[in-house]
KOLZA-117190 format. One record per residue (C-alpha): residue in one letter; residue number from 1; x, y, z. Coordinates in nm, 4 decimals, always signed. Example, Ala and Ser with C-alpha at 12.3 -4.5 7.8 and 13.67 -1.06 7.14 Angstrom:
- code:pos:X:Y:Z
- A:1:+1.2300:-0.4500:+0.7800
- S:2:+1.3670:-0.1060:+0.7140
//
This chain:
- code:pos:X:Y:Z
- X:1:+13.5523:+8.1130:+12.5966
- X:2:+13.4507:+7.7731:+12.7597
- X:3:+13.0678:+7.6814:+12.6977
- X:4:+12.8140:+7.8063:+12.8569
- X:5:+13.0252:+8.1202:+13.0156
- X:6:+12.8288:+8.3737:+12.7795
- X:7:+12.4992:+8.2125:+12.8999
- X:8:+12.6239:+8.2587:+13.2481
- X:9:+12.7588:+8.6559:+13.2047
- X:10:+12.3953:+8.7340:+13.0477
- X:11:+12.2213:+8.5501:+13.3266
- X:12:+12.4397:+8.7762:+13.5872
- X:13:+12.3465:+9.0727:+13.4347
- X:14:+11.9754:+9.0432:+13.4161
- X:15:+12.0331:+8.9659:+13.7855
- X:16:+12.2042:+9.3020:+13.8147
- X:17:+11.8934:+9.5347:+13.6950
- X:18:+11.9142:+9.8722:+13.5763
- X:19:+12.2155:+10.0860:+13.6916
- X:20:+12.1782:+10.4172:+13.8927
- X:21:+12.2292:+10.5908:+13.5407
- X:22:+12.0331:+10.4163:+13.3678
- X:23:+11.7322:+10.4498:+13.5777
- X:24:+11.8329:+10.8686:+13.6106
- X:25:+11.7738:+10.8808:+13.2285
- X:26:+11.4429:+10.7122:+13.2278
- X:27:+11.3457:+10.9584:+13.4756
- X:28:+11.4507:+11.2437:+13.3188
- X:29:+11.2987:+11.1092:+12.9664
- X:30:+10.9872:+11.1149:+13.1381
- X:31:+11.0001:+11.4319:+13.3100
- X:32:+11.1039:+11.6221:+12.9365
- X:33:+10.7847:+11.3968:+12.7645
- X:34:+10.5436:+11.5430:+13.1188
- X:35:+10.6694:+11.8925:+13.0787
- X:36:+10.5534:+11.8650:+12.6850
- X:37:+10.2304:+11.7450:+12.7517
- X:38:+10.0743:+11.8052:+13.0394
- X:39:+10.0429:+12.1721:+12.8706
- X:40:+9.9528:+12.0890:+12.5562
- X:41:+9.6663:+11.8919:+12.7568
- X:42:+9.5401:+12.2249:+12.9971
- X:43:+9.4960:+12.4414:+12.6941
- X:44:+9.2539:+12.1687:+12.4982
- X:45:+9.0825:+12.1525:+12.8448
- X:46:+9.2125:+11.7894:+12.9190
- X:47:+9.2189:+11.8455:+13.3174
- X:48:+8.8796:+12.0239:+13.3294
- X:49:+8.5500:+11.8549:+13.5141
- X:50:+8.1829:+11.9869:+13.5028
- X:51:+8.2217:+12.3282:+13.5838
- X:52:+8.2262:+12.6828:+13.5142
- X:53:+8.5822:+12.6878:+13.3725
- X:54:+8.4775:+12.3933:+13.1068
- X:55:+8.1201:+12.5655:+13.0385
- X:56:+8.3423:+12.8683:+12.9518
- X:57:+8.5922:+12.7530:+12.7145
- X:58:+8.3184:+12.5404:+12.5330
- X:59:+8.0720:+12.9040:+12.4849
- X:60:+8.3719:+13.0470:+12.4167
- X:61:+8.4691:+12.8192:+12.1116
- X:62:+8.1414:+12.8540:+11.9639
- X:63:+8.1105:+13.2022:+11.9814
- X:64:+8.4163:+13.2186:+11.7734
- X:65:+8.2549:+12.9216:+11.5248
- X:66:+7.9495:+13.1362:+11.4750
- X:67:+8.1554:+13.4567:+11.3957
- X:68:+8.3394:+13.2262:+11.1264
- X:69:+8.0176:+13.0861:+11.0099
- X:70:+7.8840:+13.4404:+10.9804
- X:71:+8.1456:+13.5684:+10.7318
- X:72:+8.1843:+13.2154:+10.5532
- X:73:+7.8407:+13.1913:+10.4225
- X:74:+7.7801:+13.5882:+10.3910
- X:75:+7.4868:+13.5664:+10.6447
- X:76:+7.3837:+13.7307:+11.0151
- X:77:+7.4271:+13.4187:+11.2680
- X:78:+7.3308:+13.4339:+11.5791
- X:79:+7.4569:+13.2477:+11.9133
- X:80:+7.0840:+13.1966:+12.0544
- X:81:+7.0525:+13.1712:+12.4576
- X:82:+6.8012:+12.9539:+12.5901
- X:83:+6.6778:+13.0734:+12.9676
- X:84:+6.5748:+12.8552:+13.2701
- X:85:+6.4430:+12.9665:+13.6236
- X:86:+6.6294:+12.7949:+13.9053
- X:87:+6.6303:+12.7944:+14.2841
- X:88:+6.8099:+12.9952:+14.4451
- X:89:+7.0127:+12.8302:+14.7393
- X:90:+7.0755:+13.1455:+14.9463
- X:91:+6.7337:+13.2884:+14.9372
- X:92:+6.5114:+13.0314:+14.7879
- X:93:+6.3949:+13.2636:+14.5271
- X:94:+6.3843:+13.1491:+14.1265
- X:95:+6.6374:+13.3281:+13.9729
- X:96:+6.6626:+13.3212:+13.5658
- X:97:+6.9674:+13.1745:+13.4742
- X:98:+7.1440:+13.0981:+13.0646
- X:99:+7.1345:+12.7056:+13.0663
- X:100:+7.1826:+12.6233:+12.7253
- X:101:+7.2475:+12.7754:+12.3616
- X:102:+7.2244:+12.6909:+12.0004
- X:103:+7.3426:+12.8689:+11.6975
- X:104:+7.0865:+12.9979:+11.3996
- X:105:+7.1053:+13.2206:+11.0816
- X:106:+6.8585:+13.4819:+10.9938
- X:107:+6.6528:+13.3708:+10.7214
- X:108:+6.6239:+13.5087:+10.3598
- X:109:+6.3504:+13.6684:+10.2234
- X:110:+6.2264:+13.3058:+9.9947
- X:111:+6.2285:+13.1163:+10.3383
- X:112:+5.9955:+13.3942:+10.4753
- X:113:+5.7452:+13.3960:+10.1980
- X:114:+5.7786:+12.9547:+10.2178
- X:115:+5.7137:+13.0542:+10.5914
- X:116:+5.4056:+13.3029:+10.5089
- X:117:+5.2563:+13.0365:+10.2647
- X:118:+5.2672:+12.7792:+10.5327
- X:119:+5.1063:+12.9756:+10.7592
- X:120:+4.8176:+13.0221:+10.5395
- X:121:+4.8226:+12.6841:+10.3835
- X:122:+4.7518:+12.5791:+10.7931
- X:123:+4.5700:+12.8573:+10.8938
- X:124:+4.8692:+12.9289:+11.1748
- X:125:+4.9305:+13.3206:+11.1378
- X:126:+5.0819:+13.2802:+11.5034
- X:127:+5.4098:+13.0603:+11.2773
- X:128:+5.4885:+13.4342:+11.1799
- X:129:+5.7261:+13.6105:+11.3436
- X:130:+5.4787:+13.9009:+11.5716
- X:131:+5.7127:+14.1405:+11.4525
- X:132:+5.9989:+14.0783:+11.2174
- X:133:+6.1854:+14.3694:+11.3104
- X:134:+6.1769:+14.3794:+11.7336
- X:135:+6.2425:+13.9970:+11.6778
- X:136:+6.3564:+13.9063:+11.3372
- X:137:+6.3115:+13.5347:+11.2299
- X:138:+6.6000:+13.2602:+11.2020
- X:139:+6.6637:+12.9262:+11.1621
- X:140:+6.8457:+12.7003:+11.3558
- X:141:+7.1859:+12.6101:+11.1759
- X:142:+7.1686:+12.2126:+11.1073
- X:143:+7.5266:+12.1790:+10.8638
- X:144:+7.7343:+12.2593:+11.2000
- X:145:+7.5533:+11.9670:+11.4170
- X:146:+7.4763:+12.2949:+11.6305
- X:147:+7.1455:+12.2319:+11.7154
- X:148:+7.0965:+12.2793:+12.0737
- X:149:+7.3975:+12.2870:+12.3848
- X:150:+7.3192:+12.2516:+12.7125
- X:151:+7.5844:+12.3780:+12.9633
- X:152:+7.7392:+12.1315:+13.1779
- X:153:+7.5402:+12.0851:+13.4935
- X:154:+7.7028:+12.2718:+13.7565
- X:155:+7.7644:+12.6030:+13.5454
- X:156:+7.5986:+12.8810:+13.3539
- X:157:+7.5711:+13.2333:+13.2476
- X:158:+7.5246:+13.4548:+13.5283
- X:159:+7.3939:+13.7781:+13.5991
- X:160:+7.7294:+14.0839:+13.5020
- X:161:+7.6410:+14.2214:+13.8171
- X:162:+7.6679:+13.9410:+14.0279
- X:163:+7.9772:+14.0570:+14.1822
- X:164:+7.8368:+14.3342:+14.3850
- X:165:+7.4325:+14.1961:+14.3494
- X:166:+7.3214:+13.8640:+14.5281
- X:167:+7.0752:+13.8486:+14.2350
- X:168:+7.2706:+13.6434:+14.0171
- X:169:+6.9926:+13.6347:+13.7469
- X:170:+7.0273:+13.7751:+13.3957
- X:171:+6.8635:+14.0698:+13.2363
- X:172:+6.5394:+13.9360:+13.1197
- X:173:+6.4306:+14.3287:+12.9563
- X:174:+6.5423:+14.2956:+12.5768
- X:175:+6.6581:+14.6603:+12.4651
- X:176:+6.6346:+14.8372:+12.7943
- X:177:+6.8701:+15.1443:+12.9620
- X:178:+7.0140:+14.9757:+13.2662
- X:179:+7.3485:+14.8503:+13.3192
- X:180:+7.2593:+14.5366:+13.3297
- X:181:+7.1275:+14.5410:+12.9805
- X:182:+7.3225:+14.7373:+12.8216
- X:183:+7.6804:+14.5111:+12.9479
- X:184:+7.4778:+14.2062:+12.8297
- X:185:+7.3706:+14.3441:+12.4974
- X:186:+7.1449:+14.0874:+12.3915
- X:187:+6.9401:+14.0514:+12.0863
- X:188:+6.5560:+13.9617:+12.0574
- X:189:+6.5467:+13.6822:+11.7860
- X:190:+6.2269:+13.4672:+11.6510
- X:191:+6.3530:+13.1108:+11.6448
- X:192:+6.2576:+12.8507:+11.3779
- X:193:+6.3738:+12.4666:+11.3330
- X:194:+6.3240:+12.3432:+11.0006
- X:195:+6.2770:+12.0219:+10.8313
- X:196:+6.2862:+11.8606:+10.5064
- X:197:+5.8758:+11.7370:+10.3742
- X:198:+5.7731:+11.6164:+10.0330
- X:199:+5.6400:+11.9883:+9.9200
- X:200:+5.9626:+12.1395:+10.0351
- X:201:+6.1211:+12.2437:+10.3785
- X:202:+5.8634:+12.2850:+10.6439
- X:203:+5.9439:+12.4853:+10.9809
- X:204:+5.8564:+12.5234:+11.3388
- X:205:+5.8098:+12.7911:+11.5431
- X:206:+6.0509:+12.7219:+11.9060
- X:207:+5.9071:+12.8691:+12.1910
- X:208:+6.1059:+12.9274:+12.5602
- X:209:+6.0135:+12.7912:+12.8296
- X:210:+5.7179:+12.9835:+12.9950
- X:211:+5.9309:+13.1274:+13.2702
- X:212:+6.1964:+13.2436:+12.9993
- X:213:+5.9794:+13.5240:+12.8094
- X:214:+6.1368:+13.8004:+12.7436
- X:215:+6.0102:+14.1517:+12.7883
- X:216:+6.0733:+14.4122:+12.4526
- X:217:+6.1094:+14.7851:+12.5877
- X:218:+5.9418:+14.9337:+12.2432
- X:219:+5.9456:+15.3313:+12.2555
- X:220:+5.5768:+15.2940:+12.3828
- X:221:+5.5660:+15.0376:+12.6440
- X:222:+5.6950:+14.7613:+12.7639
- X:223:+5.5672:+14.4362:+12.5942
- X:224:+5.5819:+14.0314:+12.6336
- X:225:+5.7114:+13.8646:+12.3367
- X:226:+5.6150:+13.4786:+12.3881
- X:227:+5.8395:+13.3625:+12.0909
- X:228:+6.1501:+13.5891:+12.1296
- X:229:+6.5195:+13.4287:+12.2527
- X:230:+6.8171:+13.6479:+12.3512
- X:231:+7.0614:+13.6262:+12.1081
- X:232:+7.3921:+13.8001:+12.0061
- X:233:+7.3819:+13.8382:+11.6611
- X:234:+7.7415:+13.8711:+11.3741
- X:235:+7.7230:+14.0475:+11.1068
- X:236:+7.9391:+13.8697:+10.7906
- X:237:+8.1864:+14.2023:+10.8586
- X:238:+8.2110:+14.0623:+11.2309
- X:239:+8.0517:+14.3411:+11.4264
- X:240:+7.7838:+14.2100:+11.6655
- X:241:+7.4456:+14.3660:+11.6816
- X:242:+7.2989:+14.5625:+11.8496
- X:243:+7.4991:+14.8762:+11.7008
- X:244:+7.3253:+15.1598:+11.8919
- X:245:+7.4558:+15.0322:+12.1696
- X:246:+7.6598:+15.2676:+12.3759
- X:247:+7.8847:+15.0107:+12.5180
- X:248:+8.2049:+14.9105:+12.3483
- X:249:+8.1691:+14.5173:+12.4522
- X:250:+7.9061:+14.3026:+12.5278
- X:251:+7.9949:+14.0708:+12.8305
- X:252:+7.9090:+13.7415:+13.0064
- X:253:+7.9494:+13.6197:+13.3466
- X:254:+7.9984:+13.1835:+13.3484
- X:255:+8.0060:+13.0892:+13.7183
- X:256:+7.8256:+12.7679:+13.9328
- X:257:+7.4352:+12.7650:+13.8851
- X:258:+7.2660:+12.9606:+14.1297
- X:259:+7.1173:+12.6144:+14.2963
- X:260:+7.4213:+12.4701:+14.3546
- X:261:+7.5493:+12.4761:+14.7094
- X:262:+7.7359:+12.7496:+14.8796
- X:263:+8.0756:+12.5572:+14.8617
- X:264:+8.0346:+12.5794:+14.4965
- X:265:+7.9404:+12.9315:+14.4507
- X:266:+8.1120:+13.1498:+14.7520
- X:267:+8.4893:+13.1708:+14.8088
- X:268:+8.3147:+13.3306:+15.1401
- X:269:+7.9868:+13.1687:+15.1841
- X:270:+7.7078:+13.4135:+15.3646
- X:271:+7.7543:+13.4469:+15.7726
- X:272:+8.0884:+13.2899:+15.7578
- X:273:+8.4439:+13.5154:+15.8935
- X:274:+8.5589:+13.7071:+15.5679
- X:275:+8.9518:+13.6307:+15.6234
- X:276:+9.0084:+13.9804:+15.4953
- X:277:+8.8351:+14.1653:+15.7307
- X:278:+8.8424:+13.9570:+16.0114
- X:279:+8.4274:+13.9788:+16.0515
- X:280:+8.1398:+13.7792:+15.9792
- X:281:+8.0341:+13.8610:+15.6125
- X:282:+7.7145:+13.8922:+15.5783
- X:283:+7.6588:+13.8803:+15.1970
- X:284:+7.9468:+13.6588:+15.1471
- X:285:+8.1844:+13.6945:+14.9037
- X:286:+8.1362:+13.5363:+14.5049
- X:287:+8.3764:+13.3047:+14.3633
- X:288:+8.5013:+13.5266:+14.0621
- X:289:+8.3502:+13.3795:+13.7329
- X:290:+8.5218:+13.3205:+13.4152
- X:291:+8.4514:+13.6478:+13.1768
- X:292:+8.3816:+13.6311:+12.8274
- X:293:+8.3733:+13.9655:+12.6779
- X:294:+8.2205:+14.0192:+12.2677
- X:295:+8.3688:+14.3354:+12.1082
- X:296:+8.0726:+14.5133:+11.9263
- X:297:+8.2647:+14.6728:+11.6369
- X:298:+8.5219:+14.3725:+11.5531
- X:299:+8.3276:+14.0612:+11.6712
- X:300:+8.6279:+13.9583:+11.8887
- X:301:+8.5684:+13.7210:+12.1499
- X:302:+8.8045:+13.7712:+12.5130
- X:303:+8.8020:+13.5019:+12.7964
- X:304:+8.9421:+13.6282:+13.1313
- X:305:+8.9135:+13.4809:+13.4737
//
């Protein structure tokens, strides 16, 4: 070989490129690594924005962290459901709506008697839970970094009727008879943040906001309980409380906030031609929310579209 001819054959075939085979196998290495990943990525949630489908999977998640929490440190924990009134955009109305959540565990008879003492030592009886058993105290949980969630913006839990009823607000009657209440099975809970003093740990009473009280339906009558929070509540076994309950699941409705606009929360929005019928639809028809459904005896946690 003369010199320079192998400098001249590399410099010819860096001229060339990449062959027609050589560029096929590129493409098909790619498409094998896409069809591995982009899967792997849906099911973390890697393709989901601020909406009803991410506020879903993330309530979902927890309530399967609090079940483990339950039966890991032996102790009722409770997923606790903090309530705000928003506008409605169809009728204007303020609708109550579940915004936000935290996760707490009941407390233990020496943190009740620390709580009583402080209550005297301050002359604060109103620190004590107003009744322990209508709304038993806990604690927020602070080793799990769980102290309070807010949903993401755009979502929240909904009403379980708010397929067939425009009302899309949740049940705000703790122990009551209607459907409603029964489907949503919640849990009147006393909630308490706590912090670390020189005498010892010192806690707070958390109160809702004022247009979150709940209303107790006691055997009697029905009563406001300023302090209480709906909660569902696992048992270290895994069932979730309430037991009497004659439903067999406890369920919740995630779908767009009832403020957001009619784009967002109508697959049919109100007035507009329902492409089934042909006709004007005067209620319009709901987008169908994502379902997350608690199973009372087992503490099993379902998501469904």
């Amino acid at each position: 070989m003369r010199p320079g001819e192998c400098d001249v054959h590399e410099r010819e075939h860096k001229e060339r490129g990449y062959t027609l085979t050589e560029l096929l196998i590129v493409i098909a290495i790619f498409a094998l690594l896409t069809g591995v990943a982009i899967p792997t990525i849906a099911r973390v949630g890697g393709f989901l924005s601020d909406d009803p489908d991410l506020a879903a999977r993330e309530l979902y998640s927890s309530l399967r962290g609090i079940k483990v929490h339950a039966a890991t440190y032996n102790v009722d924990t409770a997923i606790v459901y903090g309530l705000e009134a928003v506008e409605d955009s169809v009728s204007g109305a303020p609708v109550r709506v579940i915004s936000s959540y935290g996760i707490a565990r009941r407390m233990n008879d020496a943190e009740l008697k620390a709580l009583e003492d402080q209550a005297t030592d301050e002359s604060t009886p109103q620190l004590l839970p107003a009744d322990n058993i209508a709304a038993p105290a806990f604690v927020m949980v602070r080793e799990r970094e769980a102290i309070w969630r807010r949903m993401p913006a755009k979502a929240c839990v909904l009403s379980v009727l708010n397929n067939d009823n425009p009302s899309p607000g949740v049940e705000g009657l703790i122990g009551a008879t209607t459907t409603q209440s029964q489907q949503e099975g919640f849990t009147a809970i006393t909630l308490y943040d706590s912090a670390e003093g020189v005498t010892g740990t010192y806690y707070t009473k958390i109160q809702p906001n004022p247009d979150a009280l709940l209303t107790f339906n006691s055997t009697t009558e029905q009563e406001v309980i300023d302090f209480a929070f709906p909660a569902h509540i696992f048992k270290p076994s895994g069932i979730v409380e309430p037991q009497d309950s004659p439903v067999a699941r406890f369920t919740l409705n995630v779908g767009p906030v009832p403020s957001a606009s009619l784009e967002d929360r109508f697959a049919v929005a109100p007035g507009d031609i329902n492409p089934a019928t042909g006709n004007p639809d005067a209620a319009g028809v709901w987008k169908v929310p994502v379902r997350i459904e608690l199973f009372r005896t087992t503490g099993r946690v379902k998501m469904t579209s």
